[in-house]
N, C-alpha and C positions, 0 to 999 in steps of 0.2 A: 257804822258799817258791820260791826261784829254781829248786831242787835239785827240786822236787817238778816244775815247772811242762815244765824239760830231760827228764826221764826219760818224761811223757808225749809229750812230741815222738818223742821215740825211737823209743817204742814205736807210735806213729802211723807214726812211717819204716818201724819192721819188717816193717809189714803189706803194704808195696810193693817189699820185698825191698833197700833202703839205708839207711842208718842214720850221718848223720856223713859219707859218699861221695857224690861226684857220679855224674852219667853218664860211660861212657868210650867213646870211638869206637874199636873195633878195628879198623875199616875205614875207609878214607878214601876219597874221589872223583878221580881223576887226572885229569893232563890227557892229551885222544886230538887228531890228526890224523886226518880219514880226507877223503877223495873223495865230489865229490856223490854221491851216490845210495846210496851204502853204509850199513851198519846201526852203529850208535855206541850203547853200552852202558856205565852209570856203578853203581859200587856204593858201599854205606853200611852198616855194622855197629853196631850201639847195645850193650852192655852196662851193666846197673844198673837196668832199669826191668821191668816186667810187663806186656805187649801197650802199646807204646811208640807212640807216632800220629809218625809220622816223616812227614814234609812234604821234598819236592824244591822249590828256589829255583831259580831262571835270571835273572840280573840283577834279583834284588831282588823280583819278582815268583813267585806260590806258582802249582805247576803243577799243574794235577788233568790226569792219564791215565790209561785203562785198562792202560799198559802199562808201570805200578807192579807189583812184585812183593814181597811180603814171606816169608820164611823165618825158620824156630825152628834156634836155634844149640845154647838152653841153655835152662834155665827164667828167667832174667831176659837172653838174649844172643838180640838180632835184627837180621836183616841186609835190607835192600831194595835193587832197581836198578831205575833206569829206563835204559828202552830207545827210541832212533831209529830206525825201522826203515829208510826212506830219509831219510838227513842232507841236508838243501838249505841255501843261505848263510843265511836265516832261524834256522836253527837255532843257527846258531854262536852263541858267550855265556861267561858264564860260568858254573856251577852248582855247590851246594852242601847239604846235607841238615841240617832242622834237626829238634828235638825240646824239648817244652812238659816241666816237674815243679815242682809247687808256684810256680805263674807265673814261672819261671825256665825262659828261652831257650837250650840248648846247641846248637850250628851248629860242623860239622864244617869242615874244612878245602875250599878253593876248589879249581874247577878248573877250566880251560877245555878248550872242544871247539872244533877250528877243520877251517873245512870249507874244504876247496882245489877249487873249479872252474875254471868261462869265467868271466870277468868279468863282475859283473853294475853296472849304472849306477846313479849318484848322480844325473846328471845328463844329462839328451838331451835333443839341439837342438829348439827351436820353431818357429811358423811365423813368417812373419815377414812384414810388408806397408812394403813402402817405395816409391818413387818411382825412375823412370828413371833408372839410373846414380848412384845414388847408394849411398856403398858401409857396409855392416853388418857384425859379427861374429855368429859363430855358435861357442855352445861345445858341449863335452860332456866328462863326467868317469864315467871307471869303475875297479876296483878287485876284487881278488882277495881272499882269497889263490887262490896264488900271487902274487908280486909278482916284477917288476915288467908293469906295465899297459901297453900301448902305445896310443894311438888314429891311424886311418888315416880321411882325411875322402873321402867323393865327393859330387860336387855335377853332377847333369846327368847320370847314370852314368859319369861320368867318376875318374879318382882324381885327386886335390887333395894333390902333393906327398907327400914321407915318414911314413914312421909318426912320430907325437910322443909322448910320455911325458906320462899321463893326469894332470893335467885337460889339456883342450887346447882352442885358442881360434881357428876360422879365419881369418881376415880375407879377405870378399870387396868387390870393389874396386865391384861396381856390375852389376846385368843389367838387359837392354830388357824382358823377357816373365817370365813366371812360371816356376820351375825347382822341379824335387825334388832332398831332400839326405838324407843319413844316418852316421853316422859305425859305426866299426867298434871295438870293443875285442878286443888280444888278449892271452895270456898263455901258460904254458908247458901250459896243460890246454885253449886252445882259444880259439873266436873267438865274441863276442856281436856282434849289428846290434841299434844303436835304431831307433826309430820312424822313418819318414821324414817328415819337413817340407819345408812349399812355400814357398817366397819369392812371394811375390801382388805386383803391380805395385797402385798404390793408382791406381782410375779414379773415376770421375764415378757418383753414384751411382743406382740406378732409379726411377723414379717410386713415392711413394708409393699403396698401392690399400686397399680396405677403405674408404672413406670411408662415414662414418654420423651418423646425429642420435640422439646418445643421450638428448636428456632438450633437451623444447620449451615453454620458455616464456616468460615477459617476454627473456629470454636464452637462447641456444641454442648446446647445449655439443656441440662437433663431434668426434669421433675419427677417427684411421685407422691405420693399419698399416704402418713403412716396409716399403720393398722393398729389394733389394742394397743393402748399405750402401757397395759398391765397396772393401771391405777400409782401409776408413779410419770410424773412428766420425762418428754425425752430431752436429751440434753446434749449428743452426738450422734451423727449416724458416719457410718463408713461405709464410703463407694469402691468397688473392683473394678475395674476395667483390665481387659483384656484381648489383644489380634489375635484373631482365632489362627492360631498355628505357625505362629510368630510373635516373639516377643515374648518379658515376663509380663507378671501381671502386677497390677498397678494400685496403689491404693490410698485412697483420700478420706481423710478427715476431715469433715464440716461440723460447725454448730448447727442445731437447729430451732426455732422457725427462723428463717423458710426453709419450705421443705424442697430448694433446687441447688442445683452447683450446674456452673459453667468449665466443662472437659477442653485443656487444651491439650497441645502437645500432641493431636495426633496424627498421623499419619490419612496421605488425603487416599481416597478412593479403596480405601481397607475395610474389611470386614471386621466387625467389636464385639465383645458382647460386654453388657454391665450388669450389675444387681449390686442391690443397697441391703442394709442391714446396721438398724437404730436399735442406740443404750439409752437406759433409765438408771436409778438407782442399783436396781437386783443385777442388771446386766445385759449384754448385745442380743438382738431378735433373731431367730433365722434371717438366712438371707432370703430374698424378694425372688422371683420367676428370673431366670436369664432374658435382657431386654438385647434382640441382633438389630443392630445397624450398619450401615454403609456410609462413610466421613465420604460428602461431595468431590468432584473429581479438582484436579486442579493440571496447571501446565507441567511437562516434565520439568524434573529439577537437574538435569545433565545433559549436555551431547552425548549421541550417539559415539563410541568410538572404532577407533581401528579402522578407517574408511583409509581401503585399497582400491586401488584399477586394474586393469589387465585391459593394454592398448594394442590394438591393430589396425590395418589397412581399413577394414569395415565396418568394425564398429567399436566400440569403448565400454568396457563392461565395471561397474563401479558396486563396490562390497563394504556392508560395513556390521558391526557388530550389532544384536539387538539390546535393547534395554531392559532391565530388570524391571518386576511388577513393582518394586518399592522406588526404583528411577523414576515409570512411566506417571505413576500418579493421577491415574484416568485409564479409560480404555485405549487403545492405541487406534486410530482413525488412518493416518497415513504417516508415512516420513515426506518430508518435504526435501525435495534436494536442490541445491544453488549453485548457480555456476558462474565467475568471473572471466570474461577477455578481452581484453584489451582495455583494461578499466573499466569495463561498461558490465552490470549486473541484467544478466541473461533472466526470463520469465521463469518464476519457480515450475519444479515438476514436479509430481505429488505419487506415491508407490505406495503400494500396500505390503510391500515385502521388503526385505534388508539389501535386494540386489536392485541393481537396473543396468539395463544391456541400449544402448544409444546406438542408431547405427549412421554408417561417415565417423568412423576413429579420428581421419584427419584435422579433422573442425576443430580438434579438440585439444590441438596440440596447443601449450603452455597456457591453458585453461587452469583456473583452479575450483574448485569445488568444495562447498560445506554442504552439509546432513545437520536435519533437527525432526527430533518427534512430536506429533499433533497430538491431541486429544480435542473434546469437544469444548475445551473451558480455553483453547489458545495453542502454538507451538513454544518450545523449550528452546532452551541457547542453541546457538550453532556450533557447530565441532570446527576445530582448526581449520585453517584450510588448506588442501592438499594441492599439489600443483601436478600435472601432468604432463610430463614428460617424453618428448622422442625415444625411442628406442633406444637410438647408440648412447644421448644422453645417460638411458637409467644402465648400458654394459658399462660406461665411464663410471659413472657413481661408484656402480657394483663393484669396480674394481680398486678403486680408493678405498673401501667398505675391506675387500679384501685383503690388501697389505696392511691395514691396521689390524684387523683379525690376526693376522699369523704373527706379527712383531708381539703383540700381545702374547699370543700362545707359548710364544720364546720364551720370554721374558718370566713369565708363569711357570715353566718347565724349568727354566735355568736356578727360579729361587727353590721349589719342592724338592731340586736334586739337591741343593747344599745343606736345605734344612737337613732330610735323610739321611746325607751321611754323619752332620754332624750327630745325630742323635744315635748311630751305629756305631760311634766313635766312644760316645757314652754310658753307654750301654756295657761295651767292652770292660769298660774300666770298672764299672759297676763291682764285681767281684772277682777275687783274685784267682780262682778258676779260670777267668774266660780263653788264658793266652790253653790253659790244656785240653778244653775242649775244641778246638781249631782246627779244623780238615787239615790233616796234612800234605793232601793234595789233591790233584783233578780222580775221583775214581771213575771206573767204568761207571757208563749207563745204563739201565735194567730198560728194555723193551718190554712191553706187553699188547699182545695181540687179541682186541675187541671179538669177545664170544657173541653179542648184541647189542645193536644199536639201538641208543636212548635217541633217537630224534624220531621224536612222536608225529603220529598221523592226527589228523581232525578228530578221530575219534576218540583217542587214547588222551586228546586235549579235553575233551566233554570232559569224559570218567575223570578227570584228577580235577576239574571243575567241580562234578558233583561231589567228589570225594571230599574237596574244600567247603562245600557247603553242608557238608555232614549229611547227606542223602542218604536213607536207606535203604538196603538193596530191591527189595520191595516197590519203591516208588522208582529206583532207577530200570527196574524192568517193564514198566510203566510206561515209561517215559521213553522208549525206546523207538517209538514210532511217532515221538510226538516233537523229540529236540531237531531243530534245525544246524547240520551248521555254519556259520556265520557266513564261510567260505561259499557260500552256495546262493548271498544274498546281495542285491547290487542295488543301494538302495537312491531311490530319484528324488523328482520333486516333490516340497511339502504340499500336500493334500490341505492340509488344516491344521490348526494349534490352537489347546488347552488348558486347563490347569490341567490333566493330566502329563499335558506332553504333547509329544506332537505324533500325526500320521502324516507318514511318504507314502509315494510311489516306490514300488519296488520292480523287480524280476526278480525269479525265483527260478533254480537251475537244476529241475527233477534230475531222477536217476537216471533217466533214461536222454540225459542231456538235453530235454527239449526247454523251452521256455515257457512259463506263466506269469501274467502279470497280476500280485498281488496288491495288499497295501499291509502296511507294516505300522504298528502300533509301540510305539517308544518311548517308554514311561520314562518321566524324570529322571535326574542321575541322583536325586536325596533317598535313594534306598539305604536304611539306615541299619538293618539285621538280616541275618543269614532265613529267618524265619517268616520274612515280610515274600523272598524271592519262593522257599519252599512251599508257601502256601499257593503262592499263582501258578506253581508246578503242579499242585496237588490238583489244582481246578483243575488245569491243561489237559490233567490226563483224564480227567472226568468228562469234560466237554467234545475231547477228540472222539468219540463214540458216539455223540448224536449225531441225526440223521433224519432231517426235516425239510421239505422244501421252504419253510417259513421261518425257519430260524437259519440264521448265519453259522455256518459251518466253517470249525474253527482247523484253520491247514496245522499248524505248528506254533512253537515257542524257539527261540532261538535266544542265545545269552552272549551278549555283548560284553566282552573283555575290555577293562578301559584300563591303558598305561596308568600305574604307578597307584593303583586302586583294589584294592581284595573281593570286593562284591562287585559282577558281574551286573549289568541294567537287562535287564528280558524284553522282548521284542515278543510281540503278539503278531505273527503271522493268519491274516484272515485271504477270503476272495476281494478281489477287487470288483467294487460296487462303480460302475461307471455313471450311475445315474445319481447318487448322491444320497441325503439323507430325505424322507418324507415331508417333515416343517417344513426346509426349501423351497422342494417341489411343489407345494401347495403353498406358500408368500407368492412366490413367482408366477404358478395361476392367476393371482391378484394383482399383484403389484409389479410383478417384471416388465423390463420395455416392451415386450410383448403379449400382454394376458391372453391368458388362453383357456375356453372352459373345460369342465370336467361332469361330466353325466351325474347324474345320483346313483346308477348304477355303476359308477368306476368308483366311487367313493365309497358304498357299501360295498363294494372288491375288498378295498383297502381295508376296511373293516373285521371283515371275515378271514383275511389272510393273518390278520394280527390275530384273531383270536384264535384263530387252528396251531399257531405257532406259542402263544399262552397254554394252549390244553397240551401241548406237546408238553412244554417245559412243568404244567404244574404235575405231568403225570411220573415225570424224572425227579419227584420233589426239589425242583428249584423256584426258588423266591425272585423276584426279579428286582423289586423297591427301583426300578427307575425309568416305569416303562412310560414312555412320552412317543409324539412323534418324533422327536430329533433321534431316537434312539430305535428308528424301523428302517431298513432302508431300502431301495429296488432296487431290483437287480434287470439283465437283462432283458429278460420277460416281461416287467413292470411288476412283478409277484411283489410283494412287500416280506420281507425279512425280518425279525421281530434282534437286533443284537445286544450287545452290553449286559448281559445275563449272569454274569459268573465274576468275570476276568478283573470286574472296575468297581469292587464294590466299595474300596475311598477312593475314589477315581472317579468325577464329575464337575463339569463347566455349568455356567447360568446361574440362574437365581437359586440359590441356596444358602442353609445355615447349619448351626450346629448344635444340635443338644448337649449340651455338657461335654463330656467328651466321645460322645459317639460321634458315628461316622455321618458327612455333610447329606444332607438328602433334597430332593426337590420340592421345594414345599407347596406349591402350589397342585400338585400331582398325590401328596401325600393320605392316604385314609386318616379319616378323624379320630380312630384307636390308636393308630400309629403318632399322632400327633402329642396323643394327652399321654400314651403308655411307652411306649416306642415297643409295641408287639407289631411284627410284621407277618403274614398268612397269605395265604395263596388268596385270600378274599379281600387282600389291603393290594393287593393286585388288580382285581378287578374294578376296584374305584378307581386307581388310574388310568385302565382301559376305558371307562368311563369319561374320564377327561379327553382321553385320546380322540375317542369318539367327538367330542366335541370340538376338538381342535380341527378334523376333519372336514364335521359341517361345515365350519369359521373359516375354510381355508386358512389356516395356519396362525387366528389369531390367539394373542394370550390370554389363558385364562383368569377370571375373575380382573378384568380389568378397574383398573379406579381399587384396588384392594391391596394393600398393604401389603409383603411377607409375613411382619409382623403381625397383621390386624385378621390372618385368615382359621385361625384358631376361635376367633372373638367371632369371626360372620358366621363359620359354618355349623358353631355350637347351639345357634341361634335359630338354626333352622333352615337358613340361608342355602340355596344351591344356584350351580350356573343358570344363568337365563337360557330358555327355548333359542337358538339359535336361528336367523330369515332363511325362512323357506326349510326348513326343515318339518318334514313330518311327524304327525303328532306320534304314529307308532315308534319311529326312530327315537323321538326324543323319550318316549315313557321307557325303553329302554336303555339307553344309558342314566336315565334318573332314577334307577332300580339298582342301578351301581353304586349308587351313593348313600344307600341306606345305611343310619349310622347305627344296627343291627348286621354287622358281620354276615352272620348266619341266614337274613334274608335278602341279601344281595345274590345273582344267579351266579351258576357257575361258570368257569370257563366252555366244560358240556355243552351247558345249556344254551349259553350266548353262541355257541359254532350253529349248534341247529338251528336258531332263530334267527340268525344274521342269511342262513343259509336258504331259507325259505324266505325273506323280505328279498335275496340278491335276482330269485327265480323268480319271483310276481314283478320284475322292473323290465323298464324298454332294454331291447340291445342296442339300440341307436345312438349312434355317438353325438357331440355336436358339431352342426353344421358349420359353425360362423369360423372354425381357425381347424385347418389340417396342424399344427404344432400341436402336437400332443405332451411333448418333455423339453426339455431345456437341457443344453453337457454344459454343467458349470465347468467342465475340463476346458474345454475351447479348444479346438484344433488347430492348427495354423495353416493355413498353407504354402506352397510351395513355391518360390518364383523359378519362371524358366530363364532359358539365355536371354529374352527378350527383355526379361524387369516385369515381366507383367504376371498377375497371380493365380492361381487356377482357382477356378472357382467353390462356393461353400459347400462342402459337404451333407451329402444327402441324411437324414433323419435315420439312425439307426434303427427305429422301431417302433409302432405307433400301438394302439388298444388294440386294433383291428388287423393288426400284424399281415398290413397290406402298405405300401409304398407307392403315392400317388406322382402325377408325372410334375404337380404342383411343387411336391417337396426338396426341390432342387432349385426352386427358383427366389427362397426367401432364405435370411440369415435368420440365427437367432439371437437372444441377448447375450454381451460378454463373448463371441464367437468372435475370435479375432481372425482378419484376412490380411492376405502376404500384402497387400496396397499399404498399410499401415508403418508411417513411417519409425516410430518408435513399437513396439510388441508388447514390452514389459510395464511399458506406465503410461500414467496415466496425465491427463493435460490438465491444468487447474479449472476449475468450472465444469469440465466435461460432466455430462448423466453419471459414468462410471462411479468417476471419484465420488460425486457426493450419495453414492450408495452405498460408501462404504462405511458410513455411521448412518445408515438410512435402510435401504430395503435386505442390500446385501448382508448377504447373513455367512461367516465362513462356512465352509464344507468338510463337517467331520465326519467317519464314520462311527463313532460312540456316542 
């Protein structure tokens, strides 16, 4: 079987030409020398096989190239070469030819190829960052063949000493400033240079930029981008954060990379500002650009408190205290108000104000009631709840309230007199004089009869007011026509509220005892120096002198005395603006329950009224930095009024920030000098008027919409201005886009813009439009009147239209917000109602600043 099983092998072998024999290599591979670049050629001969698959190796590895060659010797004898055509030191190796038969490997004999040039490198020198005089090595290593290698170092173009035999290692002892270096190999076929490296001195490194708000919410996660890292890695950076105008400031420690931290702890719906600033070795970078944010709103975090009533036969009028900006946590939307009777929880009411007046008091009897504040993210806890009481019930209370009052007062009275005497008693004994200085008895009493009486008039209260505020006489003879006083001012409903504070209605009680209705501007009570009050005095008396139909004409200043307090709060006495501010009037064209149009000749009015009211003020050199539409207002007439000029200049509501610690400005209205420099000119004025203009066309919308606060520095540096607004003419718009030239010098002037607005107002129709006699809107609202009957008189006629004509039409429609005596609540509003949800929507409060 064995014998049967060999003879077919055999014959298996026959058929590929061996039988019993291996392969044999007639040919071997040698080894060559040659020079870079020359052509290097290996051969291989196989006999014993039939088209034999011969394979070329180079260090163990199989080589596929085109520039294999195979040739026929014999019918089982074949030879192959591979060819180099240019040899480079890559190629050099060792190589050798193998061939597969019956899974058995035959592999000819070894050879090497060795390629002789320049020297090529192992290793060349790096860059290197160190410190002032302190001293580094520098290597480099290169290698032939040819051998031997030599290296020759320069450092500064200079040479650095003899050639050295490669590897080689310099030593430098130390440089002040940054150098280039390189080293040189050579050998007996030539000279290679490596790379060249810098030696960097390691400095202080640059601010970081890029700051951003990548992701806002309960916590707010900040990124930025180092800058120069000064050739030294960074290895901390420190965050500031800081509420502008509150609070200390804050400051964190991160490692870094990554270059973000996640900000907690802060305060929701507050203004921020941050900047970073990364260490290295040498030490911390300037700090980064101030980056402002606004932390997302969130629900108030407190009830409202102090919720009173005052009940009667007709109606129930219910009071309660407002919330602080760090309570409300959001913008305030409405208070909600709830009422309980008889176990049963009554449909909320929604107000926009801290009172509400209910009418039928009786309904309301042992009702209880809670208060809670909205914002747009949810409402805040509810306040206690207060229970409401019959009349004889709260004189019962009251008078339980008052025999514990006086048993108390007793009681209080009865201990400070024994203390007293005991310490009179002590006193006595104190030294042994006391019993001789002792009255020896009742003497006469000395009468003296008052030459003048010290109970001061109003006015004699001013002088020792100013006197306390250190006034000079100078400003106080100034000021003489200018101080109100207080006694003269009977102040009403809120108008509006700010960060400034807030505006009333007033009356005002001239000399001549008639009455005016003004409005009164009542700044905060955080007046912090005698010096914050002197300077709005100093305006006051500057301002009481102008005399413009386009600017708001400033009546007085009046100084508010507050119990138990040294600085006095000032009261801006202006006219009362019954038509409101500009913005409004133009959203409400839009967007009010009644829109209603406006000509392009009433809107170039408005234009030209601002600007004649601008040329007034740039000619009095005053700066205005806040002129917007919220900040124009009409008057009687529909004239437009240009105010907030002097009186508020850190005094401002809306979108704004704060440069470092300058004062908060509008940034969206701001010139781009004023942005990057904080220089302000009567021409960083006219780019606002510029906006203005805009806001105009837009009836009332905001500018650079879809645009960041933050990001408006970055668009308009860029070249960027607001878009042509619909329907606006091409002449209109080429001039408010001449406003925006970010060349000061050739934006026009105020002059210029009066004559030009004045000549585009003449070439326009006088035709009003057709489609709506409503020409304005009295965000005031009237009320009316009921007679004996219950029933209401009806709505009052349109004070005053473009055309300062009175149609027989204008008595027969209401307008928005115009509340009628039918109305069974006055003061608030029903949940779902249009009103209410325009109170985080279209409505906009009514300030005059």
């Amino acid at each position: 079987m064995k014998l049967l099983l060999w003879i077919l092998g055999c014959f298996l072998q026959s058929l590929v030409g061996t039988c019993g024999k291996g392969v044999v290599f007639t040919k071997q591979p040698v080894n060559q020398t040659a020079s870079q670049g020359n052509k290097v050629r290996l051969g291989c001969a196989v006999e014993g096989m039939s088209e034999p698959d011969i394979i070329w190796i180079k260090d163990g590895e199989k080589l596929y190239s085109t520039d294999q060659l195979f040739l026929t010797l014999g019918e089982q004898h074949w030879e192959t070469s591979y060819s180099v055509r240019s040899v480079q030191q890559q190629d050099a190796g060792q190589y050798w030819c193998e061939v597969e038969l019956h899974n058995q490997t035959f592999s000819s004999e070894r050879a090497w190829i060795t390629v002789e040039g320049v020297p090529h490198f192992l290793e060349e020198p790096q860059d290197v960052a160190t410190f002032p005089n302190v001293p580094f090595n520098l290597s480099c290593s290169a290698v032939g063949p040819p051998e031997p290698v030599e290296v020759l170092w320069w450092l500064g173009g200079v040479q650095e000493g003899e050639p050295q035999a490669s590897p080689s290692v310099l030593y430098v002892p130390g440089v002040n400033s940054s150098i280039k270096f390189y080293c040189e190999a050579k050998n007996t076929r030539g000279i290679s240079v490596s790379r060249t490296g810098t030696a960097h001195i390691k400095v202080l490194p640059a601010a970081p930029v890029s700051l951003q708000i990548l992701r806002m919410s309960d916590n707010i996660t900040l990124s930025w981008i180092p800058g120069f890292t000064g050739h030294s890695e960074l290895s901390t950076c420190i965050i500031q954060v800081v509420r502008l105008r509150k609070g200390p400031l804050s400051k964190h420690e991160v490692q870094v990379p990554p270059h973000l931290h996640v900000l907690t702890g802060l305060s929701s719906y507050s203004n921020y500002s941050v900047r970073v600033s990364c260490s290295n070795e040498v030490g911390p970078s300037p700090f980064s650009s101030l980056l402002h944010f606004v932390t997302p709103e969130s629900v108030p975090s407190v009830a409202p408190k102090n919720l009173t009533f005052d009940l009667s036969e007709q109606q129930l009028s219910v009071q309660w205290a407002q919330l602080q900006e760090e309570e409300l946590q959001g913008k305030l939307l409405a208070y909600k108000l709830q009422w309980t009777l008889g176990g049963e929880t009554q449909e909320p009411l929604l107000f926009k104000e801290n009172w509400a007046r209910l009418s039928g008091g009786g309904r309301f009897f042992n009702a209880s009631f809670q208060v809670s504040a909205c914002t747009s993210v949810g409402c805040g806890p509810w306040s206690p709840p207060v229970l409401v009481l019959p009349a004889s019930a709260q004189i019962q209370v009251g008078r339980s309230h008052m025999w514990v009052g006086l048993l108390l007062g007793l009681l209080v009275a009865t201990v400070v007199g024994l203390l007293l005497t005991f310490v009179a008693q002590r006193r006595g004994k104190e030294t042994q004089f006391g019993s001789a200085f002792k009255s020896p008895g009742a003497e006469s009493s000395v009468f003296f009869t008052a030459a003048q009486s010290f109970s001061r008039n109003m006015t004699d209260l001013q002088e020792s007011t100013l006197d306390a505020l250190c006034i000079n006489n100078e400003l106080k003879d100034k000021l003489q026509d200018v101080l109100i006083p207080e006694r003269l001012l009977t102040l009403g409903r809120t108008l509006g509220k700010g960060e400034f504070g807030s505006v009333r209605e007033a009356i005002l009680k001239t000399e001549d005892s008639s009455l005016q209705k003004v409005a009164v501007k009542v700044l905060k009570s955080d007046i912090t120096s005698s010096g914050d009050i002197e300077q709005c005095l100093k305006e006051a008396a500057y301002m009481k002198d102008f005399n413009h139909p386009n600017v708001i004409k400033l009546i007085g200043v009046s100084l508010h005395k507050r119990p138990g307090q040294r600085l006095p709060i000032p009261m801006v006495v202006l006219p009362f603006m019954k038509h409101g501010d500009l913005h409004t009037f133009l959203l409400l064209s839009r967007l009010g329950e009644q829109p209603f149009d406006l000509s392009l000749k009433t809107l170039v009015q408005f234009m030209f009224d601002i600007a004649r009211g601008m040329e007034y003020l740039s000619s009095k050199n005053i700066i205005h930095r806040d002129l917007a539409a919220r900040n124009c207002m009409l008057n009687e007439n529909m004239s437009v009024c240009v105010a907030d000029f002097g009186l508020s200049k850190k005094i401002y509501s809306g979108d704004y920030y704060r440069q470092g610690s300058v004062s908060k400005l509008p940034v969206k209205w701001i010139a781009l000098e004023s942005l990057a420099d904080n220089i302000y000119t009567a021409q960083s004025d006219v780019w606002a008027f510029g906006v203005t203009m805009w806001e105009i066309m837009t009836r009332g919308q905001t500018p650079y919409p879809g645009v960041e606060n933050s990001e408006i520095y970055e668009f308009l540096i860029k070249g960027e201005r607001l878009k042509k607004p619909a329907d606006c003419r091409d002449d209109i718009y080429e001039l408010m886009h001449g406003c925006w030239s970010p060349v000061p010098k050739c934006r026009p002037s105020f002059q210029q813009l009066v004559v030009q607005l004045e000549a585009l107002h003449l070439g326009l129709s006088h035709t009003c439009p057709p489609k709506q006699p409503l020409l304005y809107v009295n965000l005031e609202g009237d009320e009316g009147e009921l007679d004996r009957g219950g029933e209401a008189a009806g709505p009052k006629a349109p004070a005053w239209s473009f055309e300062a004509e009175t149609t027989a039409e204008a008595s027969s429609w209401s307008v928005p917000w115009q509340r009628q005596a039918e109305d069974e609540e006055k003061d608030w509003l029903m949940t779902g109602s249009r009103a209410a949800l325009a109170i985080g929507g279209d409505y906009r409060t009514v300030t005059l600043f």
